[in-house]
Backbone as JSON, one array per atom type, in Angstrom:
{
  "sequence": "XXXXXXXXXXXXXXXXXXXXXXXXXXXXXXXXXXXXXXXXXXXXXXXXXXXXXXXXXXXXX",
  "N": [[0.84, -1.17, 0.0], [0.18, 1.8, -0.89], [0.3, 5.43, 0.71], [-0.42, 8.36, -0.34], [-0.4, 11.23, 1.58], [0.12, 11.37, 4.61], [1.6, 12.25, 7.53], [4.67, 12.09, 8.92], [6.51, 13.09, 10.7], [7.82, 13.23, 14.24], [6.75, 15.55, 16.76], [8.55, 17.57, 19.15], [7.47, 16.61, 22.62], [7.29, 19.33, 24.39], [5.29, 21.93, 23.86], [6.79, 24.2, 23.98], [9.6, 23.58, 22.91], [9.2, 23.68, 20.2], [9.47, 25.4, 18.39], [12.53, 25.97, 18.15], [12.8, 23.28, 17.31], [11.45, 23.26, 14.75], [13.31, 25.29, 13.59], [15.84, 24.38, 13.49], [15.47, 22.55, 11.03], [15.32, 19.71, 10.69], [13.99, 17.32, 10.56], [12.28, 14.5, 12.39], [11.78, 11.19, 12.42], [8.99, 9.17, 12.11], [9.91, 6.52, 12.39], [9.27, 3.79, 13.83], [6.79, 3.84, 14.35], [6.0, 4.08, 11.66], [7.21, 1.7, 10.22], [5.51, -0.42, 11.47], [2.96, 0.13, 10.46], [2.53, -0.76, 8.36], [2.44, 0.17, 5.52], [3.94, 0.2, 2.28], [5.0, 2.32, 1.07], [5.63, 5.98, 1.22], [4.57, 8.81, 0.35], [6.37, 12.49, 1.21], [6.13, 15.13, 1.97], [7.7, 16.39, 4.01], [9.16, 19.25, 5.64], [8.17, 20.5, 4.03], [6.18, 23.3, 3.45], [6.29, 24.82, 6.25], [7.29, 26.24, 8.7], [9.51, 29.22, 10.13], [8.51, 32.7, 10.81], [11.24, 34.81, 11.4], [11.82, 37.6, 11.55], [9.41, 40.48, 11.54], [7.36, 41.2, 8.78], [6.66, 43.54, 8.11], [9.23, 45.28, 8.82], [10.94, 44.63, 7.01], [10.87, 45.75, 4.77]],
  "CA": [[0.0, 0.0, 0.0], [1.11, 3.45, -0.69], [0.23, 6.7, 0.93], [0.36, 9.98, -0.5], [-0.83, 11.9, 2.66], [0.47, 10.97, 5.74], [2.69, 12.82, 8.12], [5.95, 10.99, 9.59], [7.36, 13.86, 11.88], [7.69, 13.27, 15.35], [7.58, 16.87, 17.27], [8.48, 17.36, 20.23], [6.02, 16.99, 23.48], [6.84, 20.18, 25.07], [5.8, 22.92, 22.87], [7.93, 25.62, 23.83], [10.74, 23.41, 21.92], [8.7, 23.88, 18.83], [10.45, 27.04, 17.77], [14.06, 25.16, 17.76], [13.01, 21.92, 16.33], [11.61, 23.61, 13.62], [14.7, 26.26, 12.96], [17.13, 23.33, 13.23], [14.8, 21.63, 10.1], [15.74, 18.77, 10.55], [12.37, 16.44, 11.3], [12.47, 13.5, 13.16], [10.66, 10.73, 11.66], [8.28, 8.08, 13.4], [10.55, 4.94, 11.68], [9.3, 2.61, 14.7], [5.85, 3.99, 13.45], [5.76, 3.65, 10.06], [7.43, 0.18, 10.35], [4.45, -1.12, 12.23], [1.62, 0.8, 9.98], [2.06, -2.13, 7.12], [2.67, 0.72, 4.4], [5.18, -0.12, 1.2], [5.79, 3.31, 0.09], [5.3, 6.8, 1.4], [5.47, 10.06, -0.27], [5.82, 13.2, 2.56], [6.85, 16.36, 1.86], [8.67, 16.67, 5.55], [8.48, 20.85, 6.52], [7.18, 21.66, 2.76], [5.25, 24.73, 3.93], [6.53, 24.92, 7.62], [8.39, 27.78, 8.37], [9.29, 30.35, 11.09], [9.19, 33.87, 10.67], [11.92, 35.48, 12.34], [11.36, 39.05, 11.48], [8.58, 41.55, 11.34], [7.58, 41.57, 7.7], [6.58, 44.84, 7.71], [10.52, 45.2, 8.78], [11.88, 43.89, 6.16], [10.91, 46.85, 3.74]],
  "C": [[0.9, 1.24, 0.0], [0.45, 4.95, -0.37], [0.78, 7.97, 0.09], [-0.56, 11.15, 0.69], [-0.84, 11.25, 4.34], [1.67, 11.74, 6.41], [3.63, 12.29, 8.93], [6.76, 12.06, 10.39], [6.55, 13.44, 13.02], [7.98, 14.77, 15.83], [7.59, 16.55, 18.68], [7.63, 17.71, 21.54], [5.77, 18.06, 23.97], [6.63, 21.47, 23.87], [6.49, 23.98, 23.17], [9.35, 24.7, 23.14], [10.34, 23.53, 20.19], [9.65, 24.55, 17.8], [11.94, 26.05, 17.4], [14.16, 24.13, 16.82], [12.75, 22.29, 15.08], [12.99, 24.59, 12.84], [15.27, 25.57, 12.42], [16.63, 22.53, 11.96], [15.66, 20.47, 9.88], [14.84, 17.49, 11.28], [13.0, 15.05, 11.85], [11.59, 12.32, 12.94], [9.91, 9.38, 12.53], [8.77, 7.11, 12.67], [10.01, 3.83, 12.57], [7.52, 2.86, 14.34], [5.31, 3.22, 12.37], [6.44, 2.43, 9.48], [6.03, -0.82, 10.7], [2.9, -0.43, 11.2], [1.29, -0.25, 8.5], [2.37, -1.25, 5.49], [3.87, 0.51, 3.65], [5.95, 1.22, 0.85], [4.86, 4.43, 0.96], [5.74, 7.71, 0.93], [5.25, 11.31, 0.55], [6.71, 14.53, 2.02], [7.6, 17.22, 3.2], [8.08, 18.44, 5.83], [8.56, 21.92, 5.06], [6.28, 22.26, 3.61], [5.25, 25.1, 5.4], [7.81, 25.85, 7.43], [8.1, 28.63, 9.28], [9.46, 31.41, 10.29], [10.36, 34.64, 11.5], [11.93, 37.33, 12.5], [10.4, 39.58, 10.94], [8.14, 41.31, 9.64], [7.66, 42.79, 7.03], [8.42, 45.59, 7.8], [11.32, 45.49, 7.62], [12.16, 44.91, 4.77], [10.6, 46.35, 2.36]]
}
């Protein structure tokens, strides 16, 4: 079976680490998960469209 819509990040429980885990982009994936879910193939676009702002936009000029 193959998914195209399924999300495989693990975040982390407390959210005030939110902010970091996302900066650092570097996702964390549920492999002990998605081992056990029976799926052949997944297609995931990881932190397609995830994204901090760090500055103001109006800022930015």
């Amino acid at each position: 079976m193959i998914s195209l819509h399924d999300h495989l990040q693990i975040y982390p429980e407390n959210p005030s680490e939110y902010f970091e885990y996302t900066w650092r982009n570097r996702p964390f994936i549920g492999y002990e998960g998605l081992a056990a879910s029976g799926l052949d193939a997944v297609f995931d676009g990881l932190l397609d469209g995830e994204s901090i702002m760090t500055k103001d936009p109006l800022e930015l000029g």
